[in-house]
C-alpha positions as CSV (number, residue, x, y, z in Angstrom):
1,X,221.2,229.1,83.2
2,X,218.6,227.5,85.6
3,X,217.1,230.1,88.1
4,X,215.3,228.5,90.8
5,X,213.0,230.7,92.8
6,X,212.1,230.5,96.5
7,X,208.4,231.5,97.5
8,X,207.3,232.1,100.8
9,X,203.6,230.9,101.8
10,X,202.0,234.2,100.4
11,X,203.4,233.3,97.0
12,X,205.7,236.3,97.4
13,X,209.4,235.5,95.7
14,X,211.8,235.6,98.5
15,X,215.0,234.4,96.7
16,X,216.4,233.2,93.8
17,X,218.9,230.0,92.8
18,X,221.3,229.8,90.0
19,X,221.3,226.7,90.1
20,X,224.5,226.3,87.4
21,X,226.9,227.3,90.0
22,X,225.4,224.6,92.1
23,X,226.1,222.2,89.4
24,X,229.7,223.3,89.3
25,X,230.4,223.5,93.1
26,X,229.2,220.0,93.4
27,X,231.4,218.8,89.7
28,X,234.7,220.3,91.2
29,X,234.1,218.8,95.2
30,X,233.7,215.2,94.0
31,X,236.6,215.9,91.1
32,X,238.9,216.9,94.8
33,X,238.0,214.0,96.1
34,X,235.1,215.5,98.7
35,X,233.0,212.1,99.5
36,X,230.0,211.6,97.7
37,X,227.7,211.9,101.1
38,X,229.3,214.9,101.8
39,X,228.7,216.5,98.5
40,X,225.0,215.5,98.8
41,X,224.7,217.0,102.0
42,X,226.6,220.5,100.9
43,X,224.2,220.2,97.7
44,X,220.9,220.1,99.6
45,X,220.1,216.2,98.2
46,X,218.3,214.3,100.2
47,X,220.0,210.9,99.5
48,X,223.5,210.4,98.5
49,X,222.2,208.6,95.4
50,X,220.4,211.8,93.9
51,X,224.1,213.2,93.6
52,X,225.7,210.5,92.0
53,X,223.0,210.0,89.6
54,X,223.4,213.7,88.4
55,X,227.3,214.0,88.7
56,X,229.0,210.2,88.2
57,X,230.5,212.0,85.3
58,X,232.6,213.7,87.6
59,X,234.0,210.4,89.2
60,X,235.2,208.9,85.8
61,X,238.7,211.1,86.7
62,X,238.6,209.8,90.1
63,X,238.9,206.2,88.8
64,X,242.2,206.9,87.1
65,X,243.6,208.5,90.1
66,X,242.3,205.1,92.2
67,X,244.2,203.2,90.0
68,X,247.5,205.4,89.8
69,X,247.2,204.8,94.0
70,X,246.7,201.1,94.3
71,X,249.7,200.5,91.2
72,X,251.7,202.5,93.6
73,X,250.5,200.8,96.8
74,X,251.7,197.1,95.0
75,X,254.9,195.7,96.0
76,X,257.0,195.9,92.6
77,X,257.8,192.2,91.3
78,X,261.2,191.2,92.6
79,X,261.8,194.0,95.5
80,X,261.3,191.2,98.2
């Protein structure tokens, strides 16, 4: 588990991070679809590319699903 602590300017711990349910909250919002951007945003990143460097492996489901919706978006041979 990866504890991040938060100092103020005195050095004095004011907080602390875990950041492994970070990790998961962002995994399960793009999995639901939630927009990269957004997920960047709700993660603290300062560019969208930051989170889809760390999590594209939770977009290789979302493919699948892109496909499933553009097979059933296609006119079916012979239904015209």
């Amino acid at each position: 588990m990866n504890i991040q602590e938060r100092r103020n300017k005195d050095g004095k711990i004011t907080s602390y991070r875990i950041r492994v349910f970070d990790y998961t909250s962002v995994s399960l919002q793009l999995q639901a679809g939630i927009s990269i951007a957004d997920a960047a945003k709700r993660a603290g990143h300062a560019r969208p590319d930051v989170t889809l460097r760390i999590y594209s492996h939770a977009l290789k489901k979302n493919d699948l699903h892109c496909c499933e919706a553009v097979t059933k978006a296609m006119p079916k041979r012979g239904s015209d």
